[in-house]
N, C-alpha and C positions, 0 to 999 in steps of 0.2 A: 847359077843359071837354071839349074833344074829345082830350084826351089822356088825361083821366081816364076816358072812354067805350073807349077802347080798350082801355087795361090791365085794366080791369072786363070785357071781354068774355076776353082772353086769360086772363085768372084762371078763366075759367066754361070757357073753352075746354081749359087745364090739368085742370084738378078732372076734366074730362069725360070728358079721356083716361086720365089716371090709373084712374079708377073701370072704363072698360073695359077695358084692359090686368089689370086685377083678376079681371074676369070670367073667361077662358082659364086664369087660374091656377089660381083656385077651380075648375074642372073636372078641372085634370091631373089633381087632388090623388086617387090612389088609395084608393080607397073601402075596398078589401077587406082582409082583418084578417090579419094576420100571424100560423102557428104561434102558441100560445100557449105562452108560456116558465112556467117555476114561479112561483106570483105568493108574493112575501115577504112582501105585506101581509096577513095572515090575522088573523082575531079574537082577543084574547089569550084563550088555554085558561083554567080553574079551576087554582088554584093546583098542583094533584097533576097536569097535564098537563105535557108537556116544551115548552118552550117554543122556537120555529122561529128558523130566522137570518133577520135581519132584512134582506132585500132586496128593493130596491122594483120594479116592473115594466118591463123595458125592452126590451120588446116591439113599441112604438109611438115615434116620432118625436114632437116636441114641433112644433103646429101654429099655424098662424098665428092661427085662431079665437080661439080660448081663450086665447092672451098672444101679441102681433103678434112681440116681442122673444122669445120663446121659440127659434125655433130657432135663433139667434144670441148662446145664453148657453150656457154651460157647466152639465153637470149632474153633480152631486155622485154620488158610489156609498158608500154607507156602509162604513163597517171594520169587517170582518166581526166579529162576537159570539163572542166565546173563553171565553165562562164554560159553564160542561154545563147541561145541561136540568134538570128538575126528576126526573125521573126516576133520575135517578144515585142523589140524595138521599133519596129514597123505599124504597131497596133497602138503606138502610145501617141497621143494627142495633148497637148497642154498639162502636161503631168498627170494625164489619167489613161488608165489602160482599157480602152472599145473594145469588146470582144461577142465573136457571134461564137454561135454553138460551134460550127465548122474549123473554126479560128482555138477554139478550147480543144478539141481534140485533137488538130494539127500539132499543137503545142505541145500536149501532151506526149505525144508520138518523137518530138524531138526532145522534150526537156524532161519528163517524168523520170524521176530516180528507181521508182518501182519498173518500168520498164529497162531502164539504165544499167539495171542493178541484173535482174534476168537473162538482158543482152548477152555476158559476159559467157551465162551456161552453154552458150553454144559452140564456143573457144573449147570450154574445160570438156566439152563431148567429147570435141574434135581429137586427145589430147590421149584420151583412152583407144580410140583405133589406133593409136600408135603402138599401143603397149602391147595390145592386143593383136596387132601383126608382128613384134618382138615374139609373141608366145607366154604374154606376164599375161596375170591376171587383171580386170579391169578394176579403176576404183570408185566407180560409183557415176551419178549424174546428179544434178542438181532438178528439181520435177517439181519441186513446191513452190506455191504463188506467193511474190511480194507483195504484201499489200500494207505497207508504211506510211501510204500517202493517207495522214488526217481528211479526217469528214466521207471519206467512203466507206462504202459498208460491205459486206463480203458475204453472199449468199450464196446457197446450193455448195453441190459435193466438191470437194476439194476447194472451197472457197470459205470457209468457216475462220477461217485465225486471221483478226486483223493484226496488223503492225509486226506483221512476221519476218523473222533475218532473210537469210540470202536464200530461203528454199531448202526443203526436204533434201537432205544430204543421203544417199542411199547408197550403203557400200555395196550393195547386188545390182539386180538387175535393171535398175534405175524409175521403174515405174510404180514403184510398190511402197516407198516410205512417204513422208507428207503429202505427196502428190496425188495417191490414191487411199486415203483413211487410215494411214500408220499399218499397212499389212509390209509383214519383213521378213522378206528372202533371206532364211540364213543359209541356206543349201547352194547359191552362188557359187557359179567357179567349183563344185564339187564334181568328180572323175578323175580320171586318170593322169598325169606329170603332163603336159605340154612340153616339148622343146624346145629349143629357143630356135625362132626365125631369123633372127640376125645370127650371120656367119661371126663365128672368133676365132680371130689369128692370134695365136700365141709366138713368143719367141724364147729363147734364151741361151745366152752366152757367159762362162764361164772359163774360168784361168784357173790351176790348180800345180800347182809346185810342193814337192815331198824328200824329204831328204832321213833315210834311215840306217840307222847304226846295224851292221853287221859282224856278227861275232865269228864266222866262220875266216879262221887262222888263213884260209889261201886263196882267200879272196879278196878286193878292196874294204876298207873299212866302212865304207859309207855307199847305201846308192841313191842314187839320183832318179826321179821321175820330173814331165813337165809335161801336162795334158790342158789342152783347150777342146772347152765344147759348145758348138753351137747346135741350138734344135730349133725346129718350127713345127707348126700344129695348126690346124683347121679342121672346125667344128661346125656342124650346119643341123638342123631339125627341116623336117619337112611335113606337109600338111595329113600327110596320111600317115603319120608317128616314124616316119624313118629317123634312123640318127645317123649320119655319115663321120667320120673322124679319117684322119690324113695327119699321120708324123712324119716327119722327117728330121733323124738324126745324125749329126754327125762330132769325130773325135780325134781329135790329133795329138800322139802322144809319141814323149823320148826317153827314153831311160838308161842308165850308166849304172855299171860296167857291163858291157851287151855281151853275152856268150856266144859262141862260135853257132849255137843251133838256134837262135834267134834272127829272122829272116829281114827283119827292116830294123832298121837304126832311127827310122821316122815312121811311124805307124799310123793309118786313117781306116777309122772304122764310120762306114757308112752303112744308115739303115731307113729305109721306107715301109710304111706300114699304113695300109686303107683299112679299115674297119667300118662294117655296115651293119646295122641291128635293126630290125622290123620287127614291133607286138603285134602278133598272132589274136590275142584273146582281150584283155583289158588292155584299151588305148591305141586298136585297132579301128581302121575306118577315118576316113574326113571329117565325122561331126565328133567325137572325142579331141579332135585334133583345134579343131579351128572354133570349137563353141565360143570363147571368149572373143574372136572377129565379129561373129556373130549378134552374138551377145552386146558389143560393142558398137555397133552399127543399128543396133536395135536402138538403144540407148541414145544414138542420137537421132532418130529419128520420135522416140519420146521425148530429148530437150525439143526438139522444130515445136511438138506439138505442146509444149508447156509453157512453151513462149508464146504459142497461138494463144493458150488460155491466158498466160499472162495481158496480152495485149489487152483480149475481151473484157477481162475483168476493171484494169486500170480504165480504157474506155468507157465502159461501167459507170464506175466512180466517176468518172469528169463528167458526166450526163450527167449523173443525179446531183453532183457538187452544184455543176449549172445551176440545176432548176431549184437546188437550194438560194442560191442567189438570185436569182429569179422570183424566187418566191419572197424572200427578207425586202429584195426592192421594192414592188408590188408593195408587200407591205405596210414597208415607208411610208408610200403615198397614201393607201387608207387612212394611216394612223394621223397621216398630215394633214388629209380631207377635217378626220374627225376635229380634229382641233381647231381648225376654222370652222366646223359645224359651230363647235361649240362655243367661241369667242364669237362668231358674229350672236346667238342667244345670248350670250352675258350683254355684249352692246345693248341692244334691244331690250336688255330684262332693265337694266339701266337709265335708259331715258324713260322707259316708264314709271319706274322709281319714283325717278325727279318731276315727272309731272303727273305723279301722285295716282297713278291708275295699275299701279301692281305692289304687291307687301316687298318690303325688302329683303325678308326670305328668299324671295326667289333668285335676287344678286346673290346670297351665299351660296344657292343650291347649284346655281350654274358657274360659279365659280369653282364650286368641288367639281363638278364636271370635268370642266379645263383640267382642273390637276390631273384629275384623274388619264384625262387622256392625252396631257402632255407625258405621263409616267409611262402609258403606254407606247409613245414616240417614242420616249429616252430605250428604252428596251426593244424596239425593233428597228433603230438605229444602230444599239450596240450590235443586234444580231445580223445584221446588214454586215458593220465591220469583219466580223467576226468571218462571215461565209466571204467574204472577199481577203482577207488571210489566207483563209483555206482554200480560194483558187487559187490566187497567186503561187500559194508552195506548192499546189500541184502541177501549174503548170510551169514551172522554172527550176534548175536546177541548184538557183541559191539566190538570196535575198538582199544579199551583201550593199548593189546597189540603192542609194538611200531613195534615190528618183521613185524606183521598181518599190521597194518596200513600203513608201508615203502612197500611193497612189492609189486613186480608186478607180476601183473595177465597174466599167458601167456593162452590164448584158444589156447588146445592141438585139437579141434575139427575147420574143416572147410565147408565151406555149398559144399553143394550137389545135382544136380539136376539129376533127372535121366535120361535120352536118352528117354525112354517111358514112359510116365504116361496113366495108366488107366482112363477113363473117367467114370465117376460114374453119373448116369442120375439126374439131378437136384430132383425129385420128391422124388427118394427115401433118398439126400442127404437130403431134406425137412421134410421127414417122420421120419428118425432117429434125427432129431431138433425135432420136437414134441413131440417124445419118450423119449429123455432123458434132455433135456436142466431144469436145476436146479428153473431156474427161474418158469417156468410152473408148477413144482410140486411144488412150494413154495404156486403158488396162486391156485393151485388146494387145497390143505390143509385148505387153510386161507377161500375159497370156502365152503366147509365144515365146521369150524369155524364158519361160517356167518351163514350159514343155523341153527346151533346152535343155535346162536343169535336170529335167528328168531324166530323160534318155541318157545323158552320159549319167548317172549314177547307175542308173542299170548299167552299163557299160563297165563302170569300174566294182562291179560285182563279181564280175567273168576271174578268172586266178588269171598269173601275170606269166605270160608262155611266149619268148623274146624268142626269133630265129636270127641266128647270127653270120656273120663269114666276115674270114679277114686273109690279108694274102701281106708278107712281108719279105720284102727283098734284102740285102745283105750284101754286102761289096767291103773289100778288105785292099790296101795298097799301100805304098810310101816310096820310101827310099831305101835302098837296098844296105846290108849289112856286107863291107866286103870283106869280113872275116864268115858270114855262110859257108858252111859246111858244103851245102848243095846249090850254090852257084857252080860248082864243077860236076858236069853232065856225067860224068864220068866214076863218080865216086859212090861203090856201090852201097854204101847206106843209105842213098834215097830213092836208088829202085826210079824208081818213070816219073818222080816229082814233077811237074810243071816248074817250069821258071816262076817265082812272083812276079806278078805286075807290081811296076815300079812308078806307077805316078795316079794321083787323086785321081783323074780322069777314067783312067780304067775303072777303079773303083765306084764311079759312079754308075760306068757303063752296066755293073755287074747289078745294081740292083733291079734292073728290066729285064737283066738277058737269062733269069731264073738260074743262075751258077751255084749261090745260095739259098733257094725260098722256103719261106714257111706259110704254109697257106693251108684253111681249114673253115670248114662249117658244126654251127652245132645248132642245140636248141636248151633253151633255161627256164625254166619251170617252176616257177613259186607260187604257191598256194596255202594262203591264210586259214589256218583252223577255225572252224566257226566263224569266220569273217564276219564279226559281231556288227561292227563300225562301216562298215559299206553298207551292208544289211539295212544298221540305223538313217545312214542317207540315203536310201532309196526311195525305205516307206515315209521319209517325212518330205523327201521332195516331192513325191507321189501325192501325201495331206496335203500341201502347200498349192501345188498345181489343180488340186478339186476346190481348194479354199478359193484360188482365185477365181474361178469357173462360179462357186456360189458369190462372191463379192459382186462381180460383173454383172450378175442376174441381180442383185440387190439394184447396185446403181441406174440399172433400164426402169424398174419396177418402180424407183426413186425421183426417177426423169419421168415418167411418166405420170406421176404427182404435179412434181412443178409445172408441168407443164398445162396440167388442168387449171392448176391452182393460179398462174397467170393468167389464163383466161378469163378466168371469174374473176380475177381481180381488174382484168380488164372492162368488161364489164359492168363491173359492179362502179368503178371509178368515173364512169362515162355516164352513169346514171347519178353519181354524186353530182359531177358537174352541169346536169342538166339541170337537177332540182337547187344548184346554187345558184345557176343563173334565177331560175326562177323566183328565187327568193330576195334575189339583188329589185330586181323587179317590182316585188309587192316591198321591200324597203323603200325603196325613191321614190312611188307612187305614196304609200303612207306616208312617207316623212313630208311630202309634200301637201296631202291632203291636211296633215295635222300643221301644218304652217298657215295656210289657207283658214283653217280654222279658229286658229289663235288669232291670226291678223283680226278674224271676225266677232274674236271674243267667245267663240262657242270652243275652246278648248285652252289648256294652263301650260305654265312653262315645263311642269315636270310631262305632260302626255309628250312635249315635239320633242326635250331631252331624250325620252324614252325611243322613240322613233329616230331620234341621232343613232341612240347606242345601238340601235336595235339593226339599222341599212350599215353601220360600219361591222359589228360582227358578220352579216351575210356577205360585207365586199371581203371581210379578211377569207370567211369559210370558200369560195370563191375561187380565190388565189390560192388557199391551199389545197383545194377538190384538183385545180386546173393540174397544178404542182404535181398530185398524186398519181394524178392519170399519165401524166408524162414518166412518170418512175416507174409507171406498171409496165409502160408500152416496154420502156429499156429491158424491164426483167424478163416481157414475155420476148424479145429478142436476144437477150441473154438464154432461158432456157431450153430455146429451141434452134441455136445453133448459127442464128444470124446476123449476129450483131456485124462480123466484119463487111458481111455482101450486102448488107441493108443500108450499111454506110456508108460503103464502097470504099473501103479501106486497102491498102496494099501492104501483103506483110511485107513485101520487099521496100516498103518505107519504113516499116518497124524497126527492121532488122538492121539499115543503113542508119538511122536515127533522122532521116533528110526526107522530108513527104515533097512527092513532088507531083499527088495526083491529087489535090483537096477533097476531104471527107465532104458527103454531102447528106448531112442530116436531117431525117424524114420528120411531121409533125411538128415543125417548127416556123414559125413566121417572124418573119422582121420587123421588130419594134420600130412606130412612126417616128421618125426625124426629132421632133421636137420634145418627144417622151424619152430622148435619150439625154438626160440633163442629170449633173450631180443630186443628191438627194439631200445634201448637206448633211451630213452626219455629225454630231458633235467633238469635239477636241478630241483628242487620246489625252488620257492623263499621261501628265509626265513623270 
């Protein structure tokens, strides 16, 4: 009965600890909400909507609340969704694909791999403030532009590598490896141990049975031991470098043949022991403590911003992709003009031939013509093909379908210049680059970052000077031995003994009521000779944070180039296309004059040939001046920070993969109705 009293109490005395030890946990547990990442769960659109990739939110750690075994399971990431959105499908007409400018960058925003691909950095951000509220070190961010998708081209600062992998992998501070011109934080994560943020419960329990041979003649031959031990333990770090620990130990032990001065026949040795240690000097303070939260929260607010740039850039590229096809079509037609120029001249050179009022020379001459400028058909038909490949794969996430891969791409959009452009004074086109260009607040962040870096290496300069205090309580009980000597109050070799407490419970009691304690404060003191290796991280986190300070001033000094430089190119491009049109102009009127002439015999077949070739080059130059000017416009919106508000872009459809405000692109006009007709392009070979 009294054995069963005891283990009933130790079971209640268990339970009790546990549930406290519960309490401290449930408090580390950081309340405050992480960045939020692009959440994938979104409500499925109506059927005519594009529909999003499917990724779940992994913004949040998996808590003990809500499923105890949660953050001890592994969690699944879906594979990613390869099929196009609905939108592809909506844009297709008799197996060819209509597409306006607004219609290519929506697309692109749902189905672009290079965007698809970046998406994901805002996950793996999210994944490092986790670690970094643990008290681990971070491991990096992804900051480098995708730019995979063929026939784009990749200008200005951090936009130089075409057909790049998954982005500038940076085990620091996350703003500093591809993302900003290969500069690399090795000094990351350098000062003083962090603790861990997460509480650890330890336990353990043990059985132990002993059996020893005794040589002594008057005593049993053998004795007997049989000890259980169970312990627990809790560990916790906190932000300003405390370190708290909490054992509790306990031991229940029997042994044979018991001597008359041995007081229990069942023995429980209980012990409590709180330990608390605070750094005084290195690893002292909040920001030694929490730099890597820090640090880590930085980082994702440079993925948000790399993902900005990424959009801008792939945006970019589907612009210029466009007006590459744009341009190839146009083309077509020229070259298609030309050839009817030139076959109705060969008819004409022909019946005069036959009724004997021109040499036959002139049948060969305007025959070589023809070839000539069906050769130049055959090749801006292929390059037609060619720039409608390279829309399609940019704007779809695979070609798989044979519909989507055979079909041709008509731009229902053609360029547009306006009569009047506003002139916008360089400085301030300058000021709004400084103000918004992606790149600048990458290395502003990472600027910040560094100065992190620094401060805790100074920090962990200081010698390591821990103040400590621990208090341990002690409690001793069991079952009593009724061969005790001093069970009898009365027998003077124990003088005023106490009776022993005779059950677990008391024993417990004893570890609060101070019957036993050991309790003590100190202070520990280590201090590295020369501390050569701190020394060396300080002054190079120190180079590193001025390095970036001159980089940053490079990159304004850099923006402020391009930014002239599209100007003049804009400019310069608007003055091309003025004097093409112009030229288109004195083409048609000469080629006309010199047909007039011929009919009247006052000019030969080679002057109106020459006058063909001469209005089809000015209609080609023409379409590529129009072309150029459209590319310039993009770039000087690219480098002055506006591509997304000029389009009217939302990253919150970036980020979702599902646009649900359509882009509305500037300088651009709707191709007339009857101009949006196949160009026939010839065969693919098989």
């Amino acid at each position: 009965m009294q054995r069963s009293t005891q283990f009933s109490a130790f079971r209640r005395a268990a339970a009790l600890f546990v549930a406290v030890l519960m309490i401290p946990a449930a408090w580390a547990q950081d309340g405050s909400q992480m960045p939020n990442a692009p959440s994938a769960q979104v409500q499925k659109a109506a059927p005519s909507a594009a529909q999003p990739f499917e990724m779940k939110d992994y913004s949040k750690p998996q808590a003990h609340f809500s499923n105890p075994i949660g953050p001890y399971t592994p969690r699944t990431v879906a594979p990613p969704n390869l099929a196009n959105t609905g939108r592809m499908e909506q844009l297709m007409r008799d197996g060819k694909l209509y597409i306006s400018m607004n219609d290519a960058v929506a697309l692109a925003l749902e189905n672009n791999l290079d965007i698809a691909i970046a998406r994901y950095n805002l996950n793996i951000a999210d994944t490092d403030i986790w670690r970094a509220k643990a008290g681990s070190a971070t491991r990096g961010v992804n900051t480098g532009i995708v730019q995979g998708t063929p026939g784009g081209t990749g200008t200005g600062i951090g936009s130089t590598t075409t057909g790049g992998g998954a982005g500038g992998t940076t085990a620091g501070t996350g703003g500093a490896g591809a993302g900003t011109a290969g500069l690399v934080t090795s000094t990351s994560g350098v000062g003083a141990a962090v603790p861990s943020f997460d509480p650890i419960l330890t336990g353990t329990f043990q059985l132990d049975q002993n059996r020893t041979q005794i040589v002594n003649p008057f005593s049993e031959p053998f004795s007997n031991s049989h000890t259980t031990t169970w312990a627990f333990g809790y560990q916790q770090g906190f932000h300003w470098g405390t370190n708290l620990s909490v054992g509790f130990n306990n031991t229940r032990g029997t042994a044979s043949p018991l001597s008359d001065y041995q007081a229990f026949a069942t023995q429980f040795n209980s012990s409590l022991r709180a330990t608390v240690s605070q750094p005084l000097l290195s690893g002292f303070g909040f920001l030694p403590n929490t730099r890597f939260i820090k640090i880590a929260k930085n980082n994702r607010e440079i993925s948000d911003v790399a993902f900005r740039l990424q959009v801008i850039t792939t945006v970019n590229q589907i612009q210029n992709i466009y007006w590459d096809l744009v341009n190839a079509y146009e083309n077509v037609k020229v070259q298609q003009d030309s050839v009817a120029l030139a076959q109705k001249t060969l008819s004409d050179n022909k019946k005069q031939v036959e009724i004997g009022t021109l040499a036959p020379i002139e049948v060969v001459r305007a025959q070589s013509v023809v070839a000539t400028n069906q050769q130049s058909l055959i090749l801006a038909q292929t390059t037609l093909q060619l720039q409608q490949l390279l829309m399609k794969n940019a704007l779809s996430r695979t070609l798989v379908d044979p519909v989507l891969a055979d079909a041709e791409v008509i731009p229902t959009d053609t360029m547009s210049v306006p009569d009047n452009e506003p002139v916008v004074p360089t400085q301030e086109l300058v000021n709004q680059a400084l103000a918004h260009r992606a790149e600048l607040a990458e290395s502003r962040i990472d600027l910040t970052n560094r100065n992190i870096n620094s401060r805790s290496a100074k920090n962990a300069l200081l010698p390591t000077l821990n103040l400590f205090a621990y208090y341990q309580g002690t409690g001793l009980g069991g079952s009593l031995n009724p061969n005790y000597i001093c069970l009898d109050p009365e027998n003077p070799i124990c003088g005023n003994r106490p009776r022993p407490s005779d059950s677990y419970g008391s024993a417990l009691n004893q570890l609060v009521d101070s019957t036993a304690p050991d309790k003590g404060v100190g202070l520990q003191l280590t201090i590295p000779l020369r501390n050569r290796s701190a020394q060396a991280d300080q002054v190079r986190a120190e180079l590193e944070y001025r390095q970036a300070q001159m980089r940053l001033q490079q990159q304004e000094n850099q923006i402020r180039i391009e930014v002239r430089q599209a100007q003049f190119s804009v400019q310069q491009n608007r003055a091309s296309v003025e004097a093409a049109r112009a030229a288109v102009q004195l083409g048609k009127q000469s080629l006309d004059a010199e047909q007039k002439k011929y009919a009247l015999g006052a000019s030969t077949t080679t002057l109106v040939l020459q006058a063909e070739r001469d209005l089809t080059q000015v209609q080609s130059n023409l379409v590529t001046a129009n072309s150029t000017y459209e590319k310039s416009r993009v770039e000087l919106d690219r480098v002055t920070g506006a591509t997304l508000d000029r389009l009217g872009i939302l990253m919150a459809d970036a980020e979702r993969g599902q646009v649900t405000k359509m882009p509305s692109v500037p300088y651009v006009a709707p191709r007339p109705a009857d101009e949006q007709t196949p160009v026939n392009p010839p065969a693919q070979p098989q």
